[in-house]
C-alpha positions in Angstrom: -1.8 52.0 -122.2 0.0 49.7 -119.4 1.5 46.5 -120.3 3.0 44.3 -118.4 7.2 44.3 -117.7 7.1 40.8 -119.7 5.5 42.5 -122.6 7.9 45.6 -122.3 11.1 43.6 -123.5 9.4 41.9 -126.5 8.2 46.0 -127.5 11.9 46.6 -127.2 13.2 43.8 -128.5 10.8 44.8 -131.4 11.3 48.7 -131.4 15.6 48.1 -131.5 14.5 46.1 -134.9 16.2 42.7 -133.1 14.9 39.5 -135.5 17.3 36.9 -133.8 17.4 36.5 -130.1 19.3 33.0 -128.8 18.6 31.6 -125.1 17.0 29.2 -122.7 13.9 29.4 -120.3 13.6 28.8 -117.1 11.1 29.5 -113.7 12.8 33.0 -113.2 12.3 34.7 -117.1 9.0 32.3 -117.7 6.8 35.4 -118.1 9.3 37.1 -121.1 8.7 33.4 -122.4 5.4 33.4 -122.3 5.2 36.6 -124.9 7.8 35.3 -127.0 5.4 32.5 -127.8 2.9 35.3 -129.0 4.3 37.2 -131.0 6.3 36.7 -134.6 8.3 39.6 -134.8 12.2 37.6 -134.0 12.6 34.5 -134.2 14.1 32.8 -131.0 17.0 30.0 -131.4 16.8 27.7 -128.6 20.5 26.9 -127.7 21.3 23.3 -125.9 23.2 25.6 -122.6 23.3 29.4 -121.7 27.0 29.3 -122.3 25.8 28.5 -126.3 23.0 31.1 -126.3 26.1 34.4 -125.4 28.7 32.6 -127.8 26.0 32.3 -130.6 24.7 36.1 -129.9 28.4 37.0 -130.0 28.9 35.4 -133.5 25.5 36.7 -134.7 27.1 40.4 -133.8 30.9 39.4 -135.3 29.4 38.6 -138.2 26.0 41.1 -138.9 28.1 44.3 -137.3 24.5 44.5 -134.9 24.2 44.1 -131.1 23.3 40.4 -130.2 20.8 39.6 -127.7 20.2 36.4 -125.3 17.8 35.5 -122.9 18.8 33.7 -120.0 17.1 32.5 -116.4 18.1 33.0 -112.7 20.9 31.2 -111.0 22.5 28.0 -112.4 21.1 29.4 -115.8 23.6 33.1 -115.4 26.4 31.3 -114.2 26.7 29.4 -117.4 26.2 32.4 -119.1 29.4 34.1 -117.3 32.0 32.8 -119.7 29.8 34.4 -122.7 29.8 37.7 -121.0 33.4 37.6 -120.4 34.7 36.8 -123.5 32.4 39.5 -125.5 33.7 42.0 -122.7 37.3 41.5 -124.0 37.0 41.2 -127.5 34.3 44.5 -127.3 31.3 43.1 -128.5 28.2 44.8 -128.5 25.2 42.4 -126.4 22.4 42.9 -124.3 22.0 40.0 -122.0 18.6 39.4 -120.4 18.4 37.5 -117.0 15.0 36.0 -115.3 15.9 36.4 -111.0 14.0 35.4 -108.0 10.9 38.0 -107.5 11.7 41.1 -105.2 11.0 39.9 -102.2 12.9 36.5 -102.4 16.4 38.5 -103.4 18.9 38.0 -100.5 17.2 35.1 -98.7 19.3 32.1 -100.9 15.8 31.4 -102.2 15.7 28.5 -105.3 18.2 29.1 -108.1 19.3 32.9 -106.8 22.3 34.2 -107.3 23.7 37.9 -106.8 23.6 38.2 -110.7 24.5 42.2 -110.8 27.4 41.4 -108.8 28.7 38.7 -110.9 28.4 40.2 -113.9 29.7 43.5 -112.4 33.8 42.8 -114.1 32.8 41.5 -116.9 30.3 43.7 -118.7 30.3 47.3 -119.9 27.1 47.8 -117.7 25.1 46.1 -116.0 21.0 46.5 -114.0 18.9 45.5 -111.1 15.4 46.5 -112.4 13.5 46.9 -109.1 10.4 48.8 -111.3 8.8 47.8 -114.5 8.2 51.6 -115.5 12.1 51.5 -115.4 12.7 48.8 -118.1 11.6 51.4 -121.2 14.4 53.2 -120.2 16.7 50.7 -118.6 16.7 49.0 -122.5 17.1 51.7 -124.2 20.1 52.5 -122.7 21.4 48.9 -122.1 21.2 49.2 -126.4 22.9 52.7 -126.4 25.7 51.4 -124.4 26.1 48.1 -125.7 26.3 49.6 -129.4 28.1 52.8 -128.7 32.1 54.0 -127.7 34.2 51.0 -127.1 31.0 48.5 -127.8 30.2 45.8 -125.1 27.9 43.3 -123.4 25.4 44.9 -121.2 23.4 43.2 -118.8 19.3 43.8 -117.3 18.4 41.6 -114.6 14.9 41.1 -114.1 13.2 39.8 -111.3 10.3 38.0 -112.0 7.2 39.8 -110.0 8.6 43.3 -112.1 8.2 41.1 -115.2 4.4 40.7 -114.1 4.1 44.4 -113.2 1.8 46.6 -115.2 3.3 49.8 -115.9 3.3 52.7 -118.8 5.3 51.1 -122.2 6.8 54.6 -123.6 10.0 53.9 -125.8 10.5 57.5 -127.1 12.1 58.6 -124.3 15.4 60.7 -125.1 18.1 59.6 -123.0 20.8 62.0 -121.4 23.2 60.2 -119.6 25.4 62.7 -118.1 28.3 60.6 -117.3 28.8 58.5 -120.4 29.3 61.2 -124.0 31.7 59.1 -126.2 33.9 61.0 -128.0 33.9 60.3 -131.5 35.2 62.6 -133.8 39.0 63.2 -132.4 40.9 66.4 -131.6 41.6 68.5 -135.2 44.9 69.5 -134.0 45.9 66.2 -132.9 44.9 64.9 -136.2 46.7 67.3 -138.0 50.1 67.1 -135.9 49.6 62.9 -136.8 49.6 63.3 -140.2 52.7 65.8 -140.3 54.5 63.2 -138.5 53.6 60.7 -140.5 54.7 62.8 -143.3 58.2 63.1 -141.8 58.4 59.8 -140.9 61.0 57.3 -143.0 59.4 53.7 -141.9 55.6 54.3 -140.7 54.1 51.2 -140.1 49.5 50.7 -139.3 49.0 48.7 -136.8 45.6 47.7 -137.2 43.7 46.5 -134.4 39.9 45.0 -133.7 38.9 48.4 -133.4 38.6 48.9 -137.2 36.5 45.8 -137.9 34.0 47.1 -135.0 33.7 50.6 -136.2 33.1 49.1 -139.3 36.2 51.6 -141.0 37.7 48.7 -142.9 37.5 50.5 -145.8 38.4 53.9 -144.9 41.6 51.9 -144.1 42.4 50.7 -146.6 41.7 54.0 -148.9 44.4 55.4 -146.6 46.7 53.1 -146.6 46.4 52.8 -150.4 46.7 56.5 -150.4 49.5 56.9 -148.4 51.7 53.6 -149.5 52.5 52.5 -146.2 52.8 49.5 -144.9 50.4 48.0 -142.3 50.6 45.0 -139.9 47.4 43.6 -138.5 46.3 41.9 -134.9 44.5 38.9 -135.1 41.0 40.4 -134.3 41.9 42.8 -137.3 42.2 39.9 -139.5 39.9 40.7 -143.2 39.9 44.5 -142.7 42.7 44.3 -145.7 42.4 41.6 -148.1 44.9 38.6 -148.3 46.8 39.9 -151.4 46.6 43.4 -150.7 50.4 44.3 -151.4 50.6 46.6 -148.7 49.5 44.2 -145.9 52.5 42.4 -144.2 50.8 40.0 -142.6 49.9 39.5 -138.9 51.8 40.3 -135.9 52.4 38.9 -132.5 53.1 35.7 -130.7 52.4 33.8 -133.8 52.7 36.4 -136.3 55.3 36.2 -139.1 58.9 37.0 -139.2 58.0 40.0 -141.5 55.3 41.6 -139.5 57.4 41.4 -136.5 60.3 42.7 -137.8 58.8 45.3 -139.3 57.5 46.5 -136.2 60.8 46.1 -134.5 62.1 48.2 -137.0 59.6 51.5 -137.5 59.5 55.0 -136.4 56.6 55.3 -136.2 53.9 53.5 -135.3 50.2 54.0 -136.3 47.7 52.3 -134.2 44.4 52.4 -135.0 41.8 50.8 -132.7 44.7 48.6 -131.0 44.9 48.3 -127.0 48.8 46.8 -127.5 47.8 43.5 -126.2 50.5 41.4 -124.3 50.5 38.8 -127.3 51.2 42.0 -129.7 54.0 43.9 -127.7 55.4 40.7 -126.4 58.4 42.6 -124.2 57.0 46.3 -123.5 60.4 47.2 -123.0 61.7 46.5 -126.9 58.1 47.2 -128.6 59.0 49.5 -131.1 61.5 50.9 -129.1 62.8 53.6 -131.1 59.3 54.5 -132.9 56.9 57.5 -131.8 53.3 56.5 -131.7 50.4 57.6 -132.8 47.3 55.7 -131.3 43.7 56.4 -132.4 40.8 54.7 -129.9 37.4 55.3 -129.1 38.1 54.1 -125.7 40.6 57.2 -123.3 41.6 54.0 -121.0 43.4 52.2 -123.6 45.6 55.0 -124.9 49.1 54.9 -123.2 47.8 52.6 -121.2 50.5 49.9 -121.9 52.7 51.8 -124.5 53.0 55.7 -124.3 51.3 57.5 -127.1 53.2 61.1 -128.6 50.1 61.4 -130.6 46.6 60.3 -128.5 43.4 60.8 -130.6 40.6 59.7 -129.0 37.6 59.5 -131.2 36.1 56.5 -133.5 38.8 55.3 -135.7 36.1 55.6 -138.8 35.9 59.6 -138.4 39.0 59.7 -137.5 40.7 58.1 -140.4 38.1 60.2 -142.7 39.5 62.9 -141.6 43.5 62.1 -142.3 42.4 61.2 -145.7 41.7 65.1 -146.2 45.3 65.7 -145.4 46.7 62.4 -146.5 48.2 64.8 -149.6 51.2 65.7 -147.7 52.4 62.1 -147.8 54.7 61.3 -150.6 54.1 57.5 -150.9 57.3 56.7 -153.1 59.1 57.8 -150.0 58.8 54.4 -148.4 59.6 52.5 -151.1 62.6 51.2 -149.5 60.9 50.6 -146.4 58.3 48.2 -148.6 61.4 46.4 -150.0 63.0 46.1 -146.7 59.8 44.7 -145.2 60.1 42.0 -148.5 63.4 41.2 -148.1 61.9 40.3 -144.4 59.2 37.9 -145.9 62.1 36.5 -148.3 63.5 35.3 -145.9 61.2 33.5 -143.6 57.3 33.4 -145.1 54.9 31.7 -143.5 55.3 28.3 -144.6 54.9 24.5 -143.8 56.5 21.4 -144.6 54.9 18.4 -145.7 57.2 16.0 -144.6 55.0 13.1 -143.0 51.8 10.5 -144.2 50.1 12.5 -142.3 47.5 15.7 -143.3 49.1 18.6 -142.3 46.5 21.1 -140.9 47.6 24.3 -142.5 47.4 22.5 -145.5 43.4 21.9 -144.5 43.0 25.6 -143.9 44.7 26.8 -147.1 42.6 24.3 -149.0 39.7 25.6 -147.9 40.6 28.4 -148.5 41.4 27.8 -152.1 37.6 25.9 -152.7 35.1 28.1 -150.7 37.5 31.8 -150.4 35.1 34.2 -150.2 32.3 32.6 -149.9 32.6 31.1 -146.9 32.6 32.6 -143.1 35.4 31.5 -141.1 35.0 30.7 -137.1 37.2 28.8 -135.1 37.8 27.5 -131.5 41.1 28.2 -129.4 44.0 26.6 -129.8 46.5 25.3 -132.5 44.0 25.4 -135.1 43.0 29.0 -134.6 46.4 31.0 -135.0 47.0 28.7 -138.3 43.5 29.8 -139.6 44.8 33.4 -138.6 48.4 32.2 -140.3 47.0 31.1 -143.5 43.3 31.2 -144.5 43.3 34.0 -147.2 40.8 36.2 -145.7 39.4 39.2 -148.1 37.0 41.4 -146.1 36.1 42.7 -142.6 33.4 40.6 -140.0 34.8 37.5 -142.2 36.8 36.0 -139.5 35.0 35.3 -136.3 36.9 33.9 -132.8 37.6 34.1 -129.2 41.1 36.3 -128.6 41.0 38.1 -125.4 39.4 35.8 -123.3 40.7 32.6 -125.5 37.2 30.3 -124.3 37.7 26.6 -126.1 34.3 25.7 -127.4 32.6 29.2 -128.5 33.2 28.1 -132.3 30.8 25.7 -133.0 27.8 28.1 -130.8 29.6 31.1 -132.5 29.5 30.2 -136.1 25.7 29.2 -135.4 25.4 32.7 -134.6 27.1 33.5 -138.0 25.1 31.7 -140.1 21.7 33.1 -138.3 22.8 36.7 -139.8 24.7 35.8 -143.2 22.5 32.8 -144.5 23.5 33.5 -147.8 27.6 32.8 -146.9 28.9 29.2 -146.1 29.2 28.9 -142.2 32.6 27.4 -141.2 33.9 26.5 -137.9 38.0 25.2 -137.6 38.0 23.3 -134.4 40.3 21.0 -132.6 39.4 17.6 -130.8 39.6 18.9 -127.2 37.3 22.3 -128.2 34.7 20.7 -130.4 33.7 18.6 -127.4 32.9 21.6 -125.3 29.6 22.4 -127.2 29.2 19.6 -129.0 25.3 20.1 -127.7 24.7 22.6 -130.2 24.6 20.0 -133.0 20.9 19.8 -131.8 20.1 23.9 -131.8 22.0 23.2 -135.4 19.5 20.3 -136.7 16.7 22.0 -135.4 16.9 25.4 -136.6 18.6 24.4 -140.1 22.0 26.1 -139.2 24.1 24.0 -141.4 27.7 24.8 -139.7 30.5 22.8 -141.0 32.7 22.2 -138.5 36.4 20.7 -139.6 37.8 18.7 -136.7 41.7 19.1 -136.6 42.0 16.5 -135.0 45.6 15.5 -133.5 44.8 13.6 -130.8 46.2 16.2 -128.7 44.8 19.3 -126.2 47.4 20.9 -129.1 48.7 24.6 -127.8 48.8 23.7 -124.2 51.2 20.4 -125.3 52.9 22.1 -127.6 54.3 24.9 -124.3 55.0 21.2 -122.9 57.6 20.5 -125.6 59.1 23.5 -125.9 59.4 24.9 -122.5 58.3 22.1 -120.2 61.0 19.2 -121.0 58.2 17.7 -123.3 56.5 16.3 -120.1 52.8 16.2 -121.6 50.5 16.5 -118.4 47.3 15.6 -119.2 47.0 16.9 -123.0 46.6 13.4 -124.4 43.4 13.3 -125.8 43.7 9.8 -127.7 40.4 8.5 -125.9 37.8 10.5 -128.0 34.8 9.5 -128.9 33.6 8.4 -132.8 32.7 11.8 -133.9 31.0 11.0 -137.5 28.9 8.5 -134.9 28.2 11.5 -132.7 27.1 13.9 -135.4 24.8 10.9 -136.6 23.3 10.7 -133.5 22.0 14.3 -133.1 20.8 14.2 -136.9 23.3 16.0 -139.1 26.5 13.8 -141.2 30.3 13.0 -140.5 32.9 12.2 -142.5 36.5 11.3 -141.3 39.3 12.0 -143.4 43.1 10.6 -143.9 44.1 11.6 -147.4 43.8 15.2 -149.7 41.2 13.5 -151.9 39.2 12.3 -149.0 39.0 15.8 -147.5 37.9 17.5 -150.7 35.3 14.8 -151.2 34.1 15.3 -147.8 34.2 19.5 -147.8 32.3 19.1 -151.0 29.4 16.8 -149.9 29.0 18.7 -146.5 28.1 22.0 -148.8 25.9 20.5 -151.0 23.9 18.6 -148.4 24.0 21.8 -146.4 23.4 19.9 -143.1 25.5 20.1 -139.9 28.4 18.6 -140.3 31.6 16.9 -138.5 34.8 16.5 -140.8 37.3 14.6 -138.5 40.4 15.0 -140.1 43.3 13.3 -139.1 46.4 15.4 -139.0 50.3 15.4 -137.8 50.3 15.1 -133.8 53.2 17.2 -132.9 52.9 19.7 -135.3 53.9 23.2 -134.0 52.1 26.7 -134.6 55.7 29.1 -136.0 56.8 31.2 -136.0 56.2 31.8 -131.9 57.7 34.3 -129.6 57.8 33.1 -125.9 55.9 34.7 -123.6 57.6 37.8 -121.9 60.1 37.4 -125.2 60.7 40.5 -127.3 59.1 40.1 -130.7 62.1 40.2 -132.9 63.5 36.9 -130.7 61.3 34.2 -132.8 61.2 30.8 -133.1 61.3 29.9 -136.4 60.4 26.8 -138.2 63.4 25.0 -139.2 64.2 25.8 -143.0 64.2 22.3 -145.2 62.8 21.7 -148.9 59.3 21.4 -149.2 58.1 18.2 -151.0 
């Protein structure tokens, strides 16, 4: 039976067992509309701007593990959508975007919101498709899906132009696909396996360097069999953060610009690394030239490109890290884990001596102390988004996470305002888990829209406002490296934000004092309404320990040692 190209995506949509979809109509995707409003098979979340509708897919696919879909219209519609797509193209997130364009025969003539979509979207997707046939979408989805979900996972765009949504044409989804030039590897090379493992075995201060990688081949647990197995150490990168729990004794801390003296050190130290779905990101490695300088490394990715791409691997595996690291527990027996004993209480003697830490030393709230309490009330219960900026590396710093997909945010792109959108997108898959979303005063404002999608649709995100009056990381590079010349990064003209969540429908508090905040954090989860917390915190406080860019990891800044009140 024909159906239209319009009908075609819904069958999809439905066939792929999608039951969210986020976006926003418009003239060019009107038709897709049109059978969204018939059928009752997904429920579509209409986000307040396109850039909303990616951020909240990208949350909804953090959070659930599946591949997130939005719906978007021609011109001025994808170009708000580009910032989405770029940020789930770095951080390897698995979407399929769907774009409404100008019908056939107005592409290439500047007709009424066109725009060269395909060739936008071209560096910043895993794929992307011109459909110029409707008895090409069956198959053009089905493999914007394959792709999207499988190897190194990514966004995946379809463009549609709006006369091949109105085509009748054959709707057959059972097709096999056989794409000659895209096979993933996924299990990794025996041999190399095996020649890992002896090395590891020989080895006198291994360290894991976990990366995102584990959380999206959902081997967060195989992970931490292994490490538990083998009693060595691991570090983990800030999209790793949850795949070992907060008190799991053999989990340093994190790593990197802002990670801790330990974790640094400790990978300043080691012979050998083990990286597992890690790309050795600039704000890991900090100076390539002393990373782990006089380690070998081992480095397991699904992705070839990434492997001794920055840092040279002795031992390459290319397969999913999940397989892969089910397959060095066979031989994990050759490891002696009392071996590294010393290496454990070297890395200790490392954390003795600088721990993450605070000082509470003004009248104002400190905002690590925010995160930590939050931590403390709501733990595990509670998913955990956040903005860019200050208050997102202290969330990494010192929110005890306890399990993978708990921790959701922006790292290789670093895009201010996909929090509040994101953590929307959170709550849509994991209804039953407290949505939270650590923000700053200059992100929040980016989306601050989405307090309408929120109201509507009963997506009861509590955001927490740190709110020091500042555009925070960017002034605090002015103090340290810019002779404290603050250009532009004051942000004391704001507006009233428990007025402004008022206004949209869901509640504000803003909060001085400890008691205030707990009173506050306590009411927002029992009304279980969108809420603002503005909380007033210490202007110039400063994210440490921090190594300066193009600085080699073991050169920190520290924060300065004095007795905590």
């Amino acid at each position: 039976m024909q159906i239209s190209g319009a009908q075609m995506v819904i069958e999809a949509l439905i066939a792929e067992g999608v039951d969210k979809i986020f976006g926003y109509p418009g003239g060019a995707i009107m038709n897709v509309y049109d059978e969204i409003y018939k059928q009752n098979n997904f429920e579509h979340i209409l986000t307040r701007h396109e850039q909303a509708a990616i951020h909240a897919a990208e949350g909804y696919s953090k959070a659930s593990g599946k591949v997130g879909v939005a719906m978007i219209t021609s011109g001025p519609g994808f170009t708000n959508a580009v910032t989405g797509l770029a940020d789930a193209y770095m951080d390897s997130i698995p979407l399929v975007v769907i774009s409404g364009q100008v019908p056939m025969s107005l592409i290439g003539t500047d007709a009424f919101q066109e725009i060269d979509a395909v060739g936008i979207s071209r560096s910043c997707t895993k794929h992307n498709y011109l459909v110029t046939d409707a008895k090409e979408l069956p198959r053009i989805l089905k493999e914007a899906f394959y792709i999207a979900a499988s190897g190194r996972p990514g966004p995946v765009h379809v463009d549609i132009p709006k006369d091949v949504t109105a085509q009748m044409a054959d709707f057959d989804y059972s097709i096999e696909l056989d794409l000659e030039t895209y096979k993933p590897n996924v299990k990794g090379n025996p041999r190399q396996i095996k020649k890992a493992m002896e090395a590891i075995a020989k080895s006198k201060r291994p360290l894991f360097y976990l990366g995102g990688g584990v959380i999206n081949s959902n081997a967060a647990y195989e992970v931490r069999e292994l490490i538990h197995t083998t009693g060595i150490p691991a570090v983990e990168t800030f999209m790793a953060r949850g795949t070992l729990s907060h008190d799991d004794e053999f989990l340093i801390s994190m790593l990197g610009m802002h990670g801790s003296y330990a974790a640094n050190m400790a990978m300043s130290e080691t012979d050998l690394v083990i990286a597992l779905g890690a790309r050795f990101d600039d704000r890991v490695t900090g100076k390539l030239s002393e990373f782990a300088k006089n380690a070998g490394v081992i480095h397991v990715d699904i992705d070839p490109a990434s492997i001794s791409k920055l840092v040279n691997a002795d031992y390459p595996i290319v397969g999913d890290v999940k397989n892969v690291v089910g397959e060095m527990l066979k031989l994990s027996s050759s490891v002696n884990p009392a071996k590294y004993t010393a290496w454990r209480d070297t890395i200790n003697n490392f954390n003795e001596l600088h721990p993450l830490a605070y000082h509470e030393d003004t009248d104002r709230l400190k905002p690590q102390w925010v995160i930590q309490r939050v931590g403390e009330l709501l733990g595990d219960s509670a998913n955990i988004s956040t903005d860019v900026g200050q208050h997102q590396m202290w969330t990494a710093q010192f929110y005890p996470f306890t399990r993978p997909r708990q921790f959701i945010s922006s790292g290789g792109l670093g895009t201010m305002g996909f929090g509040f959108p994101a953590a929307m997108g959170v709550k849509a898959a994991s209804p039953d888990k407290i949505s939270i979303n650590f923000t700053g005063d200059g992100s929040i404002l980016m989306n601050c829209q989405e307090l309408m999608t929120a109201v509507e649709k009963k997506l009861p995100v509590i955001n927490i406002i740190l709110n020091n009056n500042y555009l925070g990381m960017v002034r605090q590079w002015q103090t340290l490296f810019y002779d404290k010349r603050h250009s532009e990064t004051d942000l004391s003209v704001q507006p009233d934000f428990v007025k402004l969540a008022e206004a949209f429908g869901g509640i504000g508090f803003r909060v001085k004092t400890k008691e205030e905040f707990d009173a506050a954090l306590k009411e927002a989860v029992d009304k279980n309404v969108v809420t603002f917390i503005d909380v007033v915190v210490e202007r110039l406080e400063n994210v440490m320990p921090m190594v300066p860019s193009g600085g080699s990891l073991f050169n920190m800044m520290l924060l300065e040692k004095k007795e905590k009140k």
